[in-house]
Backbone of each chain as ProteinMPNN parsed JSONL, in Angstrom:
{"seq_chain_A": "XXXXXXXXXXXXXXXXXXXXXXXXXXXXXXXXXXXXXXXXXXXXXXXXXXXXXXXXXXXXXXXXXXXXXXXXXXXXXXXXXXXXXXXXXXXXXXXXXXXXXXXXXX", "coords_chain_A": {"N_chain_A": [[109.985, 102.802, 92.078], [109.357, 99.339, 91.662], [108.74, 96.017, 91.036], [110.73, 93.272, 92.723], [112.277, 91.055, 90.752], [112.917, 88.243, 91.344], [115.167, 84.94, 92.04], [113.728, 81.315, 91.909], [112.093, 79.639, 94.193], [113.921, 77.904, 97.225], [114.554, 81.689, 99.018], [115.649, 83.505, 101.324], [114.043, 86.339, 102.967], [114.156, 89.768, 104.502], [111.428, 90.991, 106.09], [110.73, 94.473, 106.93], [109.269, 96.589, 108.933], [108.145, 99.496, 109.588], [107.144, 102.6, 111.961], [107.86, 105.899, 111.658], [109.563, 108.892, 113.639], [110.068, 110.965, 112.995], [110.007, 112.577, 110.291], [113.163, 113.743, 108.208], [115.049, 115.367, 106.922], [117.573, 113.681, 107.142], [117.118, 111.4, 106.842], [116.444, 110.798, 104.782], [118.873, 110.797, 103.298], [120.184, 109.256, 104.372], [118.636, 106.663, 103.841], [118.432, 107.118, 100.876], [121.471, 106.253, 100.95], [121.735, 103.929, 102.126], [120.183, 101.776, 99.922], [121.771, 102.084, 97.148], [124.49, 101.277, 98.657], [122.936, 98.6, 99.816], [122.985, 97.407, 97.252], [125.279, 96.224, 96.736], [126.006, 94.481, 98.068], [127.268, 91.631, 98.751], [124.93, 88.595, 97.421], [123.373, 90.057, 97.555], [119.029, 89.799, 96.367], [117.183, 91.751, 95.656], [114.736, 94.42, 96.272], [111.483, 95.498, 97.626], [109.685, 98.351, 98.255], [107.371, 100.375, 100.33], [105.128, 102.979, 101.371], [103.065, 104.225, 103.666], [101.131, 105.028, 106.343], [102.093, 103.485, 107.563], [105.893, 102.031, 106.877], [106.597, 99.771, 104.803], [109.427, 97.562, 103.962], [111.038, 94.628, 101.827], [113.514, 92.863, 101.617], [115.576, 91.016, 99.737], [117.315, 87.843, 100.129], [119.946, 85.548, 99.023], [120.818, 83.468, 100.663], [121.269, 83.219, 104.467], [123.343, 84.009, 105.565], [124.217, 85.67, 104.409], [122.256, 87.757, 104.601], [123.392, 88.226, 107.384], [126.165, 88.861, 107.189], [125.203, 91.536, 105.839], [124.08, 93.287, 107.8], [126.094, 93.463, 109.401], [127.572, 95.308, 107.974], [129.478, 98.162, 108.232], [128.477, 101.187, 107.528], [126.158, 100.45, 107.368], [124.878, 99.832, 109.995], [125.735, 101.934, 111.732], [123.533, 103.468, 110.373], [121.88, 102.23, 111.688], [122.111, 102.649, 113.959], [121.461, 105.339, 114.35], [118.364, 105.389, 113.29], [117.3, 103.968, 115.963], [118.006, 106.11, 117.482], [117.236, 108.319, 116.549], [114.755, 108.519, 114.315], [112.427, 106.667, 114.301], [109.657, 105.642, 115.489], [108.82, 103.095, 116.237], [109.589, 99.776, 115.121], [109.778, 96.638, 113.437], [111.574, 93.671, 112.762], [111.824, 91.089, 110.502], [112.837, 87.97, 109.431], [112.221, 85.739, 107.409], [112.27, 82.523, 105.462], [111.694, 81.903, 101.873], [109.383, 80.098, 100.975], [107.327, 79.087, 98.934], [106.626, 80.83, 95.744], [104.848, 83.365, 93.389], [103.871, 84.391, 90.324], [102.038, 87.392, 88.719], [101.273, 88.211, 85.355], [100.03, 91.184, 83.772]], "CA_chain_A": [[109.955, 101.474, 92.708], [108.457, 98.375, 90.528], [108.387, 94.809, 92.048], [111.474, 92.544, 92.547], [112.741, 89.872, 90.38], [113.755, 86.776, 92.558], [114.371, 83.478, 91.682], [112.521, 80.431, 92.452], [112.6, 79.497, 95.877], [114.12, 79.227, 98.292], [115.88, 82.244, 99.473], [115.44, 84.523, 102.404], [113.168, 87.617, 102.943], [114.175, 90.454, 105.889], [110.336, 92.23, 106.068], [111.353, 95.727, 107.801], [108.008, 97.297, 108.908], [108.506, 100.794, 110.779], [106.313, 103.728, 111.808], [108.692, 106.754, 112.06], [108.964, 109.151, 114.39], [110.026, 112.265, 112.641], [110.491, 113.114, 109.108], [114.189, 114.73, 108.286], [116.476, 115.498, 105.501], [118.965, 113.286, 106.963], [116.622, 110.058, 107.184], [116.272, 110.297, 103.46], [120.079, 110.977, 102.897], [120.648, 107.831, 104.956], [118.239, 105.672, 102.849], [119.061, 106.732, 99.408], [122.975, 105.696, 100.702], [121.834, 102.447, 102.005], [120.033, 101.831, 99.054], [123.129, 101.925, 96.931], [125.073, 100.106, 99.754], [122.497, 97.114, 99.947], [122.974, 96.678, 96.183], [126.854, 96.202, 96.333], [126.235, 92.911, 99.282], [126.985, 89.959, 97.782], [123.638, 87.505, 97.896], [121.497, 91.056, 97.731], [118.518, 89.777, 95.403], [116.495, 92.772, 95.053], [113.742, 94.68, 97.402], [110.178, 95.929, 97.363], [109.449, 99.316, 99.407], [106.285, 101.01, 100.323], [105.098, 103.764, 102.613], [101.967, 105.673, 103.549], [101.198, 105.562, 107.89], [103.774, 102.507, 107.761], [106.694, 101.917, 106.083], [107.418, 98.109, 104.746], [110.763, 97.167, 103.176], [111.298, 93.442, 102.481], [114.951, 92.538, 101.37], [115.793, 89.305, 99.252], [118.943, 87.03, 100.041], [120.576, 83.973, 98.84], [121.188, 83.17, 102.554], [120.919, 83.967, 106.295], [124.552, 84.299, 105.901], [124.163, 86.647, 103.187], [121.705, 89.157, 105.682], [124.073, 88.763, 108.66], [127.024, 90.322, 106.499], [124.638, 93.164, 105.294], [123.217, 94.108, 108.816], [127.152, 93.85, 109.85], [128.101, 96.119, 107.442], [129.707, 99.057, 109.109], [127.566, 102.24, 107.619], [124.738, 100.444, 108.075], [125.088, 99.963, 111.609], [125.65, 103.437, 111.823], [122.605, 103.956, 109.922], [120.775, 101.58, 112.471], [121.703, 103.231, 115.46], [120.402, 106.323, 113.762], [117.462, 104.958, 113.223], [117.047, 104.002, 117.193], [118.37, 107.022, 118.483], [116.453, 109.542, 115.924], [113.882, 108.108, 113.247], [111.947, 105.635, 114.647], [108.751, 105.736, 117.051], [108.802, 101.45, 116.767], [109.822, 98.78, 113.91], [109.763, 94.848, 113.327], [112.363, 93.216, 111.764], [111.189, 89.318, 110.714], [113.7, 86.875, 108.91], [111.921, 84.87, 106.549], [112.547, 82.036, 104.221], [110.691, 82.27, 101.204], [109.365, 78.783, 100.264], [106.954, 79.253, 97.614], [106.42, 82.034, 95.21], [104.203, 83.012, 91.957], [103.752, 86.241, 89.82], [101.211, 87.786, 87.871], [101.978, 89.988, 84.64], [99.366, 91.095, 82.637]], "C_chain_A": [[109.122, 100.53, 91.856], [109.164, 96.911, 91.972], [109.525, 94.072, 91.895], [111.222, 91.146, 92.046], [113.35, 89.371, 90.857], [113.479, 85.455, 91.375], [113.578, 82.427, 92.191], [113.193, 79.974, 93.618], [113.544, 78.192, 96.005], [115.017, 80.097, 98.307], [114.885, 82.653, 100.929], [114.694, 86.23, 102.115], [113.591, 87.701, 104.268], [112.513, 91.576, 105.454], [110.619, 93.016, 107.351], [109.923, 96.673, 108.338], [108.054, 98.368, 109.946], [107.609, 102.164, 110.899], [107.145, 104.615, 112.248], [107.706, 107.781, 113.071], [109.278, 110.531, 114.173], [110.787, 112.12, 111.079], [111.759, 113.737, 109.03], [114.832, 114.27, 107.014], [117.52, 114.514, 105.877], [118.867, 111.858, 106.949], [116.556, 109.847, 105.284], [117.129, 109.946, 103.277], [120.357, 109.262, 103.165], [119.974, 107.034, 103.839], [118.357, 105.151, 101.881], [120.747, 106.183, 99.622], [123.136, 104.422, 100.37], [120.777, 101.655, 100.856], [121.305, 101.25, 97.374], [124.046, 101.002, 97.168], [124.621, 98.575, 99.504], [123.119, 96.635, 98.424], [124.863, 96.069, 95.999], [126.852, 94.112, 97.267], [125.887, 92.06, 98.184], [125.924, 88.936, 98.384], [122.581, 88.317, 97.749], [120.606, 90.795, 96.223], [117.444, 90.255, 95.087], [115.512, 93.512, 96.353], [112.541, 95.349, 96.635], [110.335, 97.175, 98.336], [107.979, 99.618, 99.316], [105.917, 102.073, 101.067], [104.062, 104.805, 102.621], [102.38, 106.141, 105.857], [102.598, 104.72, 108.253], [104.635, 102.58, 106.99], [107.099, 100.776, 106.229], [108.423, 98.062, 103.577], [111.199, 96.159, 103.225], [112.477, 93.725, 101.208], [115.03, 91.41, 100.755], [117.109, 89.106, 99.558], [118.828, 86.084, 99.482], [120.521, 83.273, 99.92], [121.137, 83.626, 103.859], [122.902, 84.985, 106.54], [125.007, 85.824, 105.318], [123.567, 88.444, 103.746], [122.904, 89.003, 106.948], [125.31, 89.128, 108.386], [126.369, 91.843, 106.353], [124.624, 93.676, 106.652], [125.28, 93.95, 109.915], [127.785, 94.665, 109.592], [128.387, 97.593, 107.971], [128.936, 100.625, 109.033], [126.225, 101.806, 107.746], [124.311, 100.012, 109.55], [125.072, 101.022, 112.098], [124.037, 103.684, 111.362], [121.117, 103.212, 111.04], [120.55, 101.941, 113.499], [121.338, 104.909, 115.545], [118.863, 106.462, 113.711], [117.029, 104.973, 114.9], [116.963, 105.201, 117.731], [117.064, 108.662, 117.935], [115.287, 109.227, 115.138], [113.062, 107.591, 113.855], [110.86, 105.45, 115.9], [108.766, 103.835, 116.746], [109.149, 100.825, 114.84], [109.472, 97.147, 114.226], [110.828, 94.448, 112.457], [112.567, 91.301, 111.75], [112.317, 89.052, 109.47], [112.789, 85.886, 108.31], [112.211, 83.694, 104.968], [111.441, 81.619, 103.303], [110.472, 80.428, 100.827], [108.706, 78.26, 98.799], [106.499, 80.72, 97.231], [105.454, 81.923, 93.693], [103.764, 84.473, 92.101], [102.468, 86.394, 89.189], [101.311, 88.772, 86.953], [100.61, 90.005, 83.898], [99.813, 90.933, 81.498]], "O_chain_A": [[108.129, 101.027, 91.325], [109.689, 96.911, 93.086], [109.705, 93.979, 90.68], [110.438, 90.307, 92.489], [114.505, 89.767, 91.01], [112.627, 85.092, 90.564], [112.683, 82.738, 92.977], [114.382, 79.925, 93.935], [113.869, 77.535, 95.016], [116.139, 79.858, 97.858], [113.816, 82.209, 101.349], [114.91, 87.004, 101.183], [113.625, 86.79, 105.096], [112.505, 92.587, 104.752], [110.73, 92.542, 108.482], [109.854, 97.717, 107.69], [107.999, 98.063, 111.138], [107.4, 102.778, 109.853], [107.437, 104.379, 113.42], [106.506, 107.848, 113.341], [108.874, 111.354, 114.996], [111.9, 111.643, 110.855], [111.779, 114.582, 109.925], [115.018, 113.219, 106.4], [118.428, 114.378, 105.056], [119.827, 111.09, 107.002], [116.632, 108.753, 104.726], [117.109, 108.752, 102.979], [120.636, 108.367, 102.368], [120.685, 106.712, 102.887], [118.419, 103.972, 101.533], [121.322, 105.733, 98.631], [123.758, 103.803, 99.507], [120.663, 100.503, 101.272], [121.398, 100.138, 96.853], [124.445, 100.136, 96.39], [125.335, 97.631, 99.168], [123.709, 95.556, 98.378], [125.335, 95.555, 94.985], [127.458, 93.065, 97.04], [125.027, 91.828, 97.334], [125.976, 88.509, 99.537], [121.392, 87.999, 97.744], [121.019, 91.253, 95.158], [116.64, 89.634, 94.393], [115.673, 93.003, 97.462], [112.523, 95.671, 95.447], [111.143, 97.023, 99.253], [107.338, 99.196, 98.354], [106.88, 102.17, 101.828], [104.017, 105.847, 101.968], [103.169, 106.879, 106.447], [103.63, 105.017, 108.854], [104.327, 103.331, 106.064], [107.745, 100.389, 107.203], [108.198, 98.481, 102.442], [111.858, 95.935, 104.24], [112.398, 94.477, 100.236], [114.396, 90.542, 101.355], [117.985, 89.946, 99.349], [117.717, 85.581, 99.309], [119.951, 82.188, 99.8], [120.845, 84.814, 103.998], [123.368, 85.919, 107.192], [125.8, 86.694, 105.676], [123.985, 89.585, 103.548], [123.207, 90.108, 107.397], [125.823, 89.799, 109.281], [126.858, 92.932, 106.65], [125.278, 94.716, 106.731], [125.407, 94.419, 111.047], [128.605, 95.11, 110.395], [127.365, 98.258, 108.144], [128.749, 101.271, 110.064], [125.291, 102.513, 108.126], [123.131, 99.989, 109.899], [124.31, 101.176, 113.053], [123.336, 104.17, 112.249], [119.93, 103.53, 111.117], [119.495, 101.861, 114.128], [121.027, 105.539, 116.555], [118.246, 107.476, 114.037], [116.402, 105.978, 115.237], [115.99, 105.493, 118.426], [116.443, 109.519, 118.564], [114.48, 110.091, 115.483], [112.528, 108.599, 114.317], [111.189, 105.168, 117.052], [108.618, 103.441, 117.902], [108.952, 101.385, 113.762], [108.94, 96.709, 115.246], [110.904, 94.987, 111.353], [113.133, 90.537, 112.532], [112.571, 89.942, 108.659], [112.656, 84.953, 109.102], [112.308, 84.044, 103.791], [110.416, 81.085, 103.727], [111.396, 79.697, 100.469], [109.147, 77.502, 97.935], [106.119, 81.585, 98.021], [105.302, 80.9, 93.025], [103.485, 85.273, 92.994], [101.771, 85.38, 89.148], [101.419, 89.956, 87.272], [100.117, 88.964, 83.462], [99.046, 90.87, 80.537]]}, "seq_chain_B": "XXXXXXXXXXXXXXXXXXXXXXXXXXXXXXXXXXXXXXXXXXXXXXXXXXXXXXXXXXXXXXXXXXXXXXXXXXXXXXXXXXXXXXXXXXXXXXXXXXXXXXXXXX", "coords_chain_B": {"N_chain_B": [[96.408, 101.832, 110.537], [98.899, 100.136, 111.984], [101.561, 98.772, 113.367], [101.865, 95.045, 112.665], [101.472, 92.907, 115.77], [102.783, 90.17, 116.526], [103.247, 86.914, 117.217], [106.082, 84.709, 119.518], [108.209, 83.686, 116.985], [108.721, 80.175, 115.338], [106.121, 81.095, 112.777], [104.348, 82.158, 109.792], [104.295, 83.872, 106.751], [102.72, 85.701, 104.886], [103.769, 87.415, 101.867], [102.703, 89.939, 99.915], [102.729, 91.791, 97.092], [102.161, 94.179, 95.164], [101.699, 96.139, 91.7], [99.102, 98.547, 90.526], [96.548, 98.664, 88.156], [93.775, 99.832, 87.523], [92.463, 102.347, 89.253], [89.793, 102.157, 91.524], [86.853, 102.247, 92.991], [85.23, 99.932, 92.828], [87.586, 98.519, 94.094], [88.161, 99.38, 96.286], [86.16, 98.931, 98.375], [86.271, 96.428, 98.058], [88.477, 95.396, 98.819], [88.498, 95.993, 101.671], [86.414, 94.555, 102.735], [88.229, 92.429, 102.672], [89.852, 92.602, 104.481], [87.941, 92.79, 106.52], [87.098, 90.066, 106.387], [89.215, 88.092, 106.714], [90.148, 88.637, 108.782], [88.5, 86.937, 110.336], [89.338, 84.318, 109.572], [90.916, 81.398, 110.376], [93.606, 80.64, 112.718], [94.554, 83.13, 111.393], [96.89, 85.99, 112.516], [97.736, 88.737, 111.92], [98.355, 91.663, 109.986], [100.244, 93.667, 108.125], [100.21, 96.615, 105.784], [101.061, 98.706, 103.333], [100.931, 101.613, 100.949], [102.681, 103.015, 98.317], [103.871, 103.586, 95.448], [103.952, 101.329, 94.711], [102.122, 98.487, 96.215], [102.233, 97.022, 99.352], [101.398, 94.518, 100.842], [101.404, 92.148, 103.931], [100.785, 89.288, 105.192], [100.382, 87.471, 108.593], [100.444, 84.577, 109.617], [99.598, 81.097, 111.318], [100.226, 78.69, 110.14], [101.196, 76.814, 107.44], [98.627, 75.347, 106.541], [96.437, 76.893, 107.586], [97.067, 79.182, 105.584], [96.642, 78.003, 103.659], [93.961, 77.413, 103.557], [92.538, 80.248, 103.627], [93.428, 81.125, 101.058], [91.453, 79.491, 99.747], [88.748, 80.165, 100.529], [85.792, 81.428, 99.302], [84.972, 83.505, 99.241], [87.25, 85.161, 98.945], [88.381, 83.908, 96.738], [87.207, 84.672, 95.193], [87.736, 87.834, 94.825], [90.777, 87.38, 94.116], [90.217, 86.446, 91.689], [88.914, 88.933, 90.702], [90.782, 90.711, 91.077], [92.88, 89.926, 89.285], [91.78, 90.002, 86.833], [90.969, 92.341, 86.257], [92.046, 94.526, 88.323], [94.955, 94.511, 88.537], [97.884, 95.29, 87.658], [100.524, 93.853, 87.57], [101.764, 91.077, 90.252], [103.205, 89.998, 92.649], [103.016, 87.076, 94.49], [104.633, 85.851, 97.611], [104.942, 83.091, 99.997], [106.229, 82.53, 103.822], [108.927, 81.444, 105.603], [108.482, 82.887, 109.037], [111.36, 83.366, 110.394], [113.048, 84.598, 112.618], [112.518, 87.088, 114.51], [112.486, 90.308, 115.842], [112.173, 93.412, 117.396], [111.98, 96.979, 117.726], [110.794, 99.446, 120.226], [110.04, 102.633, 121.078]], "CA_chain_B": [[97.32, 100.895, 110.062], [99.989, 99.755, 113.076], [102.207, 97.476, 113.361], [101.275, 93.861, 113.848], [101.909, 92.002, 116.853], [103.149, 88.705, 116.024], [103.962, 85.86, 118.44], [107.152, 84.14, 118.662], [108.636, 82.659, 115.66], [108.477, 80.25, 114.023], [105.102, 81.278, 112.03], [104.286, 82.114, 108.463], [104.2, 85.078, 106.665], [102.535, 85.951, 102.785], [104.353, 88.457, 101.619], [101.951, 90.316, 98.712], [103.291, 93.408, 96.499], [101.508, 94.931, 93.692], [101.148, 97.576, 90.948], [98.016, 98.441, 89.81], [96.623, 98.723, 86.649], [93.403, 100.807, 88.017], [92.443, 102.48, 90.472], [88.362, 101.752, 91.089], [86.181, 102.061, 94.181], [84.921, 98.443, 93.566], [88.285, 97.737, 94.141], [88.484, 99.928, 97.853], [84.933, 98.163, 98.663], [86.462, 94.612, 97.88], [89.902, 95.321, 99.918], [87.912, 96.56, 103.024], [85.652, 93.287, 102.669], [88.795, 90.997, 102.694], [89.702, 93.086, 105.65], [86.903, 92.25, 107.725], [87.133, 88.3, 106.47], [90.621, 87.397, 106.83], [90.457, 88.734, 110.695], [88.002, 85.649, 111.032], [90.449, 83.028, 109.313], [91.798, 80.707, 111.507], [94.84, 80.77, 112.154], [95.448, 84.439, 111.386], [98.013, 86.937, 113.305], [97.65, 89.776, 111.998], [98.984, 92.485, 108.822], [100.538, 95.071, 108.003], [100.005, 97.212, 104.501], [101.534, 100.255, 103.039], [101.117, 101.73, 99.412], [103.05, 104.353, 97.426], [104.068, 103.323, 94.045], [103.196, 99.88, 94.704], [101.607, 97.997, 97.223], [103.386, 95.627, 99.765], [100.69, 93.525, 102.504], [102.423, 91.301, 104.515], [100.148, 88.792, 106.87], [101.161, 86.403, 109.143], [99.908, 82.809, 109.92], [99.896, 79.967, 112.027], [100.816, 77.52, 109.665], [100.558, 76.827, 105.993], [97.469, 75.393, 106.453], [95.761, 78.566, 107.689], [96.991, 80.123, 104.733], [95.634, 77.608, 102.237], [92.062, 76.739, 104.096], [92.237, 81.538, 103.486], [93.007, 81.085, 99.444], [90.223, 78.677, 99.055], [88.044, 80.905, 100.805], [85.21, 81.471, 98.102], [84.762, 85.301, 98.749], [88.855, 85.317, 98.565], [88.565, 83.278, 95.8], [86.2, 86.172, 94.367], [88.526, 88.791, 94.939], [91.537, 86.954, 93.353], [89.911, 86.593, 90.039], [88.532, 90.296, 90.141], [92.176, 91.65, 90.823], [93.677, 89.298, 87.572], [90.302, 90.357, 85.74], [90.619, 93.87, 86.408], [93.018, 95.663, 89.08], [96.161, 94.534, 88.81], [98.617, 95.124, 86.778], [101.096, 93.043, 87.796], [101.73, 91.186, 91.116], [104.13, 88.717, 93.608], [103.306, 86.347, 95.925], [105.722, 84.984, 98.521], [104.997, 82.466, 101.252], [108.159, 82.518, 103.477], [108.587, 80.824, 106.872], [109.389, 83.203, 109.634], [112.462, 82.175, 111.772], [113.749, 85.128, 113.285], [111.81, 88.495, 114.388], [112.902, 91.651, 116.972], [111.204, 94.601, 117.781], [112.207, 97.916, 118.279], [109.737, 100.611, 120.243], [110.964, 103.596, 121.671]], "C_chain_B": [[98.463, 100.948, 111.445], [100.932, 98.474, 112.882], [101.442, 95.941, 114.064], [102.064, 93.464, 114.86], [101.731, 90.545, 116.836], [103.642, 87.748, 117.332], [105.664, 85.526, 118.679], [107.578, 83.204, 117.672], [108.733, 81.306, 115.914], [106.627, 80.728, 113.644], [105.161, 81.459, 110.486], [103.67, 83.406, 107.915], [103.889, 84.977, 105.133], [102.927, 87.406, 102.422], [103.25, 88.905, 99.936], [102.143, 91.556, 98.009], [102.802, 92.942, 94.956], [101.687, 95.896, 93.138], [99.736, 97.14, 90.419], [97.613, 98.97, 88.587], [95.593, 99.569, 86.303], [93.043, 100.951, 89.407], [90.513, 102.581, 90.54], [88.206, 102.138, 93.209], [86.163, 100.957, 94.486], [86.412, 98.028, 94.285], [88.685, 97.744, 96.311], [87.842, 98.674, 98.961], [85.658, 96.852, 98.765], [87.484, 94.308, 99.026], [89.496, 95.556, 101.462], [87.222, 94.968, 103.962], [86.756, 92.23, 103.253], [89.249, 91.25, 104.082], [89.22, 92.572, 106.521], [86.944, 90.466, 107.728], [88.419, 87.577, 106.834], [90.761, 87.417, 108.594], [89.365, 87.44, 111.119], [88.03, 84.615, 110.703], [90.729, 82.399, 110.635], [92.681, 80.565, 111.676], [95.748, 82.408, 111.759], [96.228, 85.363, 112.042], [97.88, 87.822, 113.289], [97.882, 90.405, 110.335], [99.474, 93.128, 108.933], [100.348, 95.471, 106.62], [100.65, 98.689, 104.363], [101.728, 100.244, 101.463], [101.171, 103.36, 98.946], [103.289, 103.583, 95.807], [103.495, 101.931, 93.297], [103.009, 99.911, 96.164], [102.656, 96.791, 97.807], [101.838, 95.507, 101.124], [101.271, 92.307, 102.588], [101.178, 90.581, 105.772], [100.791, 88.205, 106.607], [100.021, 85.451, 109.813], [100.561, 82.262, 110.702], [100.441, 79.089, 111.5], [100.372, 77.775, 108.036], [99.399, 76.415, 105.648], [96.505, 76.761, 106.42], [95.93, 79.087, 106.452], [96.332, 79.918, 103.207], [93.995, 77.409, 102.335], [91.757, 79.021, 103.292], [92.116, 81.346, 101.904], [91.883, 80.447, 98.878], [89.061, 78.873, 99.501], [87.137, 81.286, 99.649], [84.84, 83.111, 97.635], [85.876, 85.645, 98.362], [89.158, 84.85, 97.088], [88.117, 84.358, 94.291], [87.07, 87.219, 93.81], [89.877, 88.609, 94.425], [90.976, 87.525, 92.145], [89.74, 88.041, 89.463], [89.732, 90.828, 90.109], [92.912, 91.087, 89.946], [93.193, 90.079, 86.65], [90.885, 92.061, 85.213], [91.841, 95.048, 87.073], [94.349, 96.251, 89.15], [97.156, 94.49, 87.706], [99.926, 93.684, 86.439], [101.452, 92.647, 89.627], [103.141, 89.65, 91.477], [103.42, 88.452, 94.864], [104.233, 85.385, 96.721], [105.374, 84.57, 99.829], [106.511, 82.457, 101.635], [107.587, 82.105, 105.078], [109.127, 81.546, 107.728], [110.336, 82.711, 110.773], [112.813, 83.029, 112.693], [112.847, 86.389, 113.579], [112.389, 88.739, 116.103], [112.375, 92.539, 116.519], [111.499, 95.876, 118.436], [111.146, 98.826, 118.703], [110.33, 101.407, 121.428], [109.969, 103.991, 123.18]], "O_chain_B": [[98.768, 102.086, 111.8], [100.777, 97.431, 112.246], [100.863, 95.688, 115.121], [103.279, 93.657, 114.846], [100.711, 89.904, 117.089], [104.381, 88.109, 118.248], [106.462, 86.142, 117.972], [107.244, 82.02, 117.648], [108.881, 81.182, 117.13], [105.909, 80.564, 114.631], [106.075, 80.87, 109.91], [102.719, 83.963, 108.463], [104.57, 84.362, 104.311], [102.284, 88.395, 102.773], [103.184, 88.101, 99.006], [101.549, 92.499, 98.529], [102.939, 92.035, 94.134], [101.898, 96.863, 93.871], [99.304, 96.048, 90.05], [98.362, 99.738, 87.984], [95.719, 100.2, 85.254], [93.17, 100.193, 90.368], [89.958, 103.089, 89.566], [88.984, 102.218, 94.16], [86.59, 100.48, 95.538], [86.323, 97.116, 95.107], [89.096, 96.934, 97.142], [88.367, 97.935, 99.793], [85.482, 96.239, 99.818], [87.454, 93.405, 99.862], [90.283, 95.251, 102.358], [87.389, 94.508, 105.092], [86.451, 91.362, 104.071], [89.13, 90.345, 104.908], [89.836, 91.9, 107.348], [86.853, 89.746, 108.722], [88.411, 86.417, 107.247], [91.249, 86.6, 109.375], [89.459, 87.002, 112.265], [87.227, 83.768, 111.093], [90.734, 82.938, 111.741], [93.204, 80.181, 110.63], [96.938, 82.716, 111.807], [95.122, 85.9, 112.091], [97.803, 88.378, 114.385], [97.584, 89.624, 109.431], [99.422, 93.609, 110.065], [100.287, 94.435, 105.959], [100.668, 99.574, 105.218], [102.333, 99.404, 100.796], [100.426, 104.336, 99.038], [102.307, 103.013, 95.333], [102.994, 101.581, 92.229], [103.38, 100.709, 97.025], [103.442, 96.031, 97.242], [101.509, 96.313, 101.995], [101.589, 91.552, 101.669], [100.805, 91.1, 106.824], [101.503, 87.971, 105.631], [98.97, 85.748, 110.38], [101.73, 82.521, 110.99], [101.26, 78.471, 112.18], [99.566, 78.57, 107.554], [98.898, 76.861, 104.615], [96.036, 77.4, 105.477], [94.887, 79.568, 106.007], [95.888, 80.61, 102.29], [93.13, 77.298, 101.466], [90.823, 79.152, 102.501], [91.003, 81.373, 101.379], [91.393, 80.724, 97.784], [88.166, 78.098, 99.165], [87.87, 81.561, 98.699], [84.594, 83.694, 96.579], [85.888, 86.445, 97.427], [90.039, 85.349, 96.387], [88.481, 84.606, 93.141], [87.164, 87.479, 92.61], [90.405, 89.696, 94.19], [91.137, 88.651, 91.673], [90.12, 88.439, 88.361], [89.959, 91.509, 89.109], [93.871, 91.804, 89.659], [93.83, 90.726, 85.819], [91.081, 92.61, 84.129], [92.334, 96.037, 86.529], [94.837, 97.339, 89.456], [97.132, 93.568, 86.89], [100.092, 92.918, 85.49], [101.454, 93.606, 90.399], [103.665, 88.779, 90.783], [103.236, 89.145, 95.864], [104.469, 84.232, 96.36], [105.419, 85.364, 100.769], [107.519, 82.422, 100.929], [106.489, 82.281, 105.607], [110.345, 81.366, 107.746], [110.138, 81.943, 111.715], [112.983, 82.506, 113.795], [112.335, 86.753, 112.52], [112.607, 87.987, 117.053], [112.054, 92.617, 115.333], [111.31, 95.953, 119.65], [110.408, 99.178, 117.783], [110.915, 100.98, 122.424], [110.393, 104.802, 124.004]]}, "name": "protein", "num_of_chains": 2, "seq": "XXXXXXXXXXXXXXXXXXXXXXXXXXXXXXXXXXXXXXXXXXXXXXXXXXXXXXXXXXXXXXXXXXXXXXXXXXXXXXXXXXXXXXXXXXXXXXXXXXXXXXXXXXXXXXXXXXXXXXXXXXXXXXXXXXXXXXXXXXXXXXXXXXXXXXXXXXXXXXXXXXXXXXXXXXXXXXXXXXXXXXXXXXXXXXXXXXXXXXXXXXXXXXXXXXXX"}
């Protein structure tokens, strides 16, 4: 994982912040798919992950229009009500548009 | 670490993801510090944080004010320079306005 390249604002940020609720072979399987998946949506412009007690995953778009294709997308719907039914002791899922931004490289 | 509890939208969210460049005590010491100061910003909401490969902290604000009266904070201001100086390898910041947030808890 390294840090996403976006361009200059604006776009859209989905920050995903979730404390699971059981570890399994089939929560990875799912991830590395959608993984994969996200990168195929047209407007997807890159993500950050992280994960120790929490797990945050923010998403870049072009557009709102751009996340409410992805989160329509039919295996990941599947993969969401996966998530509800098995993974998941609580989440957040915030919609943000990014307005300003700035990097730092050494 | 928990999830925050955020109001309803709209608010404001700084999205912050890092690699680091080392890894130091001063640096634990300094992050603990901003910890304790940021919870008596005005204006603040809350966080969340999680770090594996990189780092992703995510607060949330009242307004963009709040978030600029926090950068010009002089101990914040401190702690900037030391993580350019010293910690970080490379980093992103993204202000982003939230519009939309839901909440799953089982």
């Amino acid at each position: 994982m390294s840090l996403a390249n976006t361009p200059e604002p604006p776009y859209y940020s989905v920050i995903f912040s979730s404390v699971k609720n059981v570890e399994s072979k089939e929560y990875d399987e799912m991830s590395n798919k959608m993984v994969e998946l996200v990168k195929l949506q047209p407007g997807f412009l890159g993500f950050e992950s992280a994960k120790d007690e929490i797990g945050i995953t923010v998403s870049y778009w072009e557009s709102l229009e751009a996340i409410q294709e992805w989160y329509k997308n039919i295996e990941h719907k599947e993969a969401q009500n996966m998530g509800k039914e098995h993974w998941y002791q609580s989440y957040n899922v915030r919609v943000a548009k990014v307005e300003r931004a700035y990097s730092f490289n050494r």
